[in-house]
N, C-alpha and C positions, 0 to 999 in steps of 0.2 A: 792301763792303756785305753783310751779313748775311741769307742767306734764310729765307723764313718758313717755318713748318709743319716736319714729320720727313721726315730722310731715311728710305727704305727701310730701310737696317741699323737706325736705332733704333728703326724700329715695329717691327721682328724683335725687339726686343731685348727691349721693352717687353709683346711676347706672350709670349715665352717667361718673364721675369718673373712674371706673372699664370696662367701656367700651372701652375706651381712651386708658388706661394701657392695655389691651388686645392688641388693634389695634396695639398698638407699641412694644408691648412682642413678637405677634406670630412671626411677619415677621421676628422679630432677631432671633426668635432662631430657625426658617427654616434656616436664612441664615447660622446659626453657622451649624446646620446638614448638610447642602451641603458642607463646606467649611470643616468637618471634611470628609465627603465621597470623596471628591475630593485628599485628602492629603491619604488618603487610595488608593483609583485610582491609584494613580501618585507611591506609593511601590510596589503595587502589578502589574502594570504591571513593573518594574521594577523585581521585583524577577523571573517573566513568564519569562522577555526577558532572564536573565540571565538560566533560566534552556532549553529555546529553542540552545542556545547557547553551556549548558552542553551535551546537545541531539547531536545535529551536533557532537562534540568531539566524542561521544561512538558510533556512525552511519554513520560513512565515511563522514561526512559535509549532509549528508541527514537531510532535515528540518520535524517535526514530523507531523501527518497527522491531529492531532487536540491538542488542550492544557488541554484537561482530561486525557483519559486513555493511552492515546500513552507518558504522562508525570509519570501519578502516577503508571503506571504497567512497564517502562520501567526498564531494567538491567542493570547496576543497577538502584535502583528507584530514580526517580527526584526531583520531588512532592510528599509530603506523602499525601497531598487531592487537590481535585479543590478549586481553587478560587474563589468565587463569586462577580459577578459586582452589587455596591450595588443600581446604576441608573439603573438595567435591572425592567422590568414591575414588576416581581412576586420578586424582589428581589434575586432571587436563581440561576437566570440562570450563566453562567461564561462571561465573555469577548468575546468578537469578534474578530476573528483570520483568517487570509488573509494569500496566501502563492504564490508565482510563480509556474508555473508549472516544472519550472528546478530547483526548492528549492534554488535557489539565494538570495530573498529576499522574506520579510513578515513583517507582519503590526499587530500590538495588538491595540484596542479599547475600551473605553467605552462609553456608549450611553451618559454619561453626564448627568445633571438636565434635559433634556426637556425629556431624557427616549426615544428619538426618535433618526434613524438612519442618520447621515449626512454623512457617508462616503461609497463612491463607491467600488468597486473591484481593489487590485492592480496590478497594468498593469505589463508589461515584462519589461521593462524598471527600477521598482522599483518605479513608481511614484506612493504616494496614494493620489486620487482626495478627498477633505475633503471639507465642510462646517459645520456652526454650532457650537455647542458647546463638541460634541463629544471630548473624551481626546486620543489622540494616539499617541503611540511609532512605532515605524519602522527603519529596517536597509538600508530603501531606504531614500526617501523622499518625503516629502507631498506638495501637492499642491493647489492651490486651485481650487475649483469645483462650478462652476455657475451651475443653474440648471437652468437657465431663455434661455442659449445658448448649455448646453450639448448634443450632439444628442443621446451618450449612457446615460445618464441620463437626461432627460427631463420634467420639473416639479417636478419629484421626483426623486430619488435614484434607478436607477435600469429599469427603463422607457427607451426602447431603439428607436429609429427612422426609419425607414425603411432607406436601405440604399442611396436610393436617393433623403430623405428629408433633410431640415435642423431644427432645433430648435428655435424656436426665442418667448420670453415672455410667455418660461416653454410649450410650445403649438407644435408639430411635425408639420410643412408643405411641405405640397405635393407639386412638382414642375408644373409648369406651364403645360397642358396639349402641347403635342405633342413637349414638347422642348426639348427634350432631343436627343440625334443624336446617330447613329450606335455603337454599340461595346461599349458604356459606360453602366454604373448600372443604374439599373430600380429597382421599384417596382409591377408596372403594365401596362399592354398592353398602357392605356393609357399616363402613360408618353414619349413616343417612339415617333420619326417623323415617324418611319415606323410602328407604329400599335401591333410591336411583341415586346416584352420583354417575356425573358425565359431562361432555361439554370439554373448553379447553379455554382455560384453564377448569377443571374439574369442579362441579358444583353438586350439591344435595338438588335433585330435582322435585316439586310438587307433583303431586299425583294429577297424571294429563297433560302436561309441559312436556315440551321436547326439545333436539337441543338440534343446533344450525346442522345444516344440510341434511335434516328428517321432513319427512312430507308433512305438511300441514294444513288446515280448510284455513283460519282464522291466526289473525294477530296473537289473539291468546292464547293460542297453541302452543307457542314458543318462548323457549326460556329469554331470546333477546327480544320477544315484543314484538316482531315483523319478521310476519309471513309474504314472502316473494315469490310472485309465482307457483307458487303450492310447496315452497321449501323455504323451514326454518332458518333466516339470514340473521349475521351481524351489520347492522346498517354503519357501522360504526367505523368498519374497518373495511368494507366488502366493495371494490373499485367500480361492480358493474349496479350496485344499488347504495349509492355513500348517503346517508344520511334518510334518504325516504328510498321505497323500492321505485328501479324504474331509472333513479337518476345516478348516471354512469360517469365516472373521471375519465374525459377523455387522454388526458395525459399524464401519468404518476400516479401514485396511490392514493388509497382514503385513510387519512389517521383521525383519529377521534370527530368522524361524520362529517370531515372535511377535504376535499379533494386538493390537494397541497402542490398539485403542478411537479415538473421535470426540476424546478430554479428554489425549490423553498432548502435555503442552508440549516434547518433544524429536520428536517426528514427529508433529505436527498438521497434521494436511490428506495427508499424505504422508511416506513416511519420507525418515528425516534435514532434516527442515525446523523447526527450533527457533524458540521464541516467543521473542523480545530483550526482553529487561530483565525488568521483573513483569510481563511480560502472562503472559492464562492463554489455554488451549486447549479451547474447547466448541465443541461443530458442528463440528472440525475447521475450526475458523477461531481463528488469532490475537487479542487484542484486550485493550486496557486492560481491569483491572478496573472492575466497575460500581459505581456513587454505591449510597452506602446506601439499600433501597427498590428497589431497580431489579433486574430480571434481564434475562436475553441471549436477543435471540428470535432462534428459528431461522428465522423468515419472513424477517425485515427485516436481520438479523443487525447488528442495533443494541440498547445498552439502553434498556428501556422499565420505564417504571412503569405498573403495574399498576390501581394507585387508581386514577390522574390519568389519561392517556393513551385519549384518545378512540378511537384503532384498536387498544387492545389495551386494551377496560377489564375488568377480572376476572380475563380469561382472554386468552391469546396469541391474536389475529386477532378477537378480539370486536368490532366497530365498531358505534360510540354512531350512533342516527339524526340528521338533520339537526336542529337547532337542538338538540343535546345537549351535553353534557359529562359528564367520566368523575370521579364523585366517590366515593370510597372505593370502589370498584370496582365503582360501580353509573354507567349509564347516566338523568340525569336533564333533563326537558326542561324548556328557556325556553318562555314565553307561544309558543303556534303549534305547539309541536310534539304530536303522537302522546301521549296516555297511556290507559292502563289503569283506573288509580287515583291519587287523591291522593300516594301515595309516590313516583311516576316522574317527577314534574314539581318543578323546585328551586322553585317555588313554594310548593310542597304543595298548590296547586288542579289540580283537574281536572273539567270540565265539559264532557261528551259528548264527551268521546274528547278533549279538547284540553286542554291545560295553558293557565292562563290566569292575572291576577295575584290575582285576588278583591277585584278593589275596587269601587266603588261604581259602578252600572249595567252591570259584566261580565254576563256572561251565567252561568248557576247552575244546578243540579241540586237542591242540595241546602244545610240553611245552612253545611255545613264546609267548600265552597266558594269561602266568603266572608269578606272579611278581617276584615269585622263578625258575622259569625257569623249573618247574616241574608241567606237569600233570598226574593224578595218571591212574590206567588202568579205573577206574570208572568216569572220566573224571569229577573230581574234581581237583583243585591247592593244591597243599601241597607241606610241606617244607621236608617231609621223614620223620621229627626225630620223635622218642619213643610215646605214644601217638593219633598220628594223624589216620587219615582212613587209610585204606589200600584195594587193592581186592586181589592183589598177593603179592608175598616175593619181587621183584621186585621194589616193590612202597617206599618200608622201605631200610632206610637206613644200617640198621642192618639185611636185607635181610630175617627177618622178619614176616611173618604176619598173627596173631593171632588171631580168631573171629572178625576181620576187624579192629583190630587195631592194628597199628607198636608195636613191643615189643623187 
């Protein structure tokens, strides 16, 4: 007679089978989700690159300041939503997005299956330093990036060196104490034959040398050569002595001992900071060129027209009164507001200080206040005929007038 149900050995048997099938199920079908996120990866930043691309088009070649809202709120809109990197930690975050600072070039990422960052900042050049598995597009190109010898990356991603060390087995080292010699980069006093390192960027200083804004008797005092008023300057950069002590940039900075004005599009606002694409440089501010008719106010630092433009009519900061408008660069009032005279009101009437329409029973001064060219003696507009008010026979056309009305 046959018993029912499993023995022991074959429920052992039957686990260790399912166990097996397990080991060899999950890892496949981790690897198919990766191998589907990655072919996701590989479109999606493809459609970014193509809309960062549509952006430059509608923004002078200017590159967008991030890939969310400067995509999906742009005019027109880009992106109708962010994209999400499906290797980011919480799943939700978007991609990694690099840009030059002259909007040249930029670099789209994703962290890839290890969910960790392999790729550096990209440089000026357009180079992006990458290791790892990280997935990226770029309209530069990549390169690669040791992290065992990088001094801006050192061990990790982002790790930078001091400037007079080097990198070696991901580890920053410090140079040799005292080997370092006059006028080169330092870190600290100790790496100097002379004891001093200082100054900014950081130098070996000579014995008797000092460094800008230290008192000084003499030019040779100073590690930059020129002594200003009894203080170590850099004449080079320094806006109140650019180039010799004494002579001062009245407007903008000094870059390389030259005083570069509010308008220079390669140091606008500060040296070394260039305008991307065709934009131009006024006010020491960046900024598309303006619509024909228009100029760049230093108030608002937006363009404005001149004509039109209620808070800047005529003239920059001019503001039209309440119930005005700015018409050829004159301030002119609707019925209610403020006038002077017949010319300040888009009516052309003005009747005791107010603009009004001149039509029949406004109130009047005078008959050119009136749309009929008649004001009556009670200093109402009327047209005269049969009818209308009247004070005297004079008012009525039919010379007329009968209990205050023309007859």
């Amino acid at each position: 007679m046959k018993k029912n149900g499993l023995t022991i050995l074959e429920i052992i048997v039957v686990i260790v089978v399912i166990g097996i099938v397990t080991a060899i199920a999950i890892p496949r079908i981790k690897g198919m989700q990766a191998s589907a996120h990655i072919e996701k990866v590989r479109r999606d930043l493809k459609t970014i690159q193509s809309a960062i691309e549509a952006y430059r088009t509608f923004h002078h070649n200017a590159l967008p300041a991030n890939i969310t809202t400067a995509l999906t709120n742009s005019v027109p809109q880009i992106l109708p939503s962010t994209l999400p990197d499906p290797f980011a930690a919480n799943g939700t975050d978007t991609y990694q997005y690099e840009k030059t600072s002259d909007d040249k070039y930029y670099a789209l990422y994703s962290l890839g299956p290890d969910k960790a960052v392999a790729t550096a900042a990209i440089l000026t050049t357009g180079a992006v330093p990458t290791s790892g598995d990280d997935i990226l597009i770029t309209n530069g190109a990549a390169s690669a990036l040791d992290t065992a010898t990088d001094t801006a990356n050192c061990g990790t991603i982002g790790t930078s060196c001091g400037q007079a060390q080097s990198c070696a087995g991901g580890v920053c080292l410090s140079p040799a104490p005292g080997s370092i010699a006059d006028h080169n980069a330092c870190d600290t006093n100790a790496d100097c034959a002379s004891g001093a390192c200082a100054g900014s960027p950081k130098a070996c200083l000579p014995a008797g040398e000092t460094v800008n804004g230290d008192p000084c008797t003499l030019n040779t005092d100073c590690l930059s050569g020129a002594c200003c008023g009894g203080i170590c300057t850099n004449t080079s950069s320094n806006a109140n002595n650019c180039a010799t002590c004494g002579n001062a940039c009245n407007l903008g900075p000094c870059c390389n001992a030259i005083c570069v004005g509010t308008s220079n599009k390669n140091n606008c606002g500060g040296c070394g900071i260039i305008c991307p694409g065709n934009q131009i440089c006024e006010y020491a501010t960046c900024h598309a060129p303006c619509s024909s008719g228009e100029v760049y106010s230093s108030l608002s630092y937006t363009c404005v027209n001149l004509n039109l433009d209620p808070q800047n009519c005529g003239t920059l900061g001019f503001t039209c009164g309440n119930n005005q408008i700015c018409a050829n660069g004159i301030c002119l009032g609707y019925p209610g507001a403020l006038c002077a005279n017949n010319e300040e009101c888009i009516t052309t009437y003005c009747d005791g200080n107010i603009c009004t329409d001149g039509s029949d029973l406004s109130g009047c001064a005078n008959n050119a206040s009136c749309v009929h060219g008649f004001c009556a003696s009670m200093h109402v507009c009327t047209n005269r005929s049969n009818g209308n008010p009247c004070g005297v026979n004079a008012d009525c056309v039919s010379n007329t007038c009968s209990g205050g009305t023309c007859s």
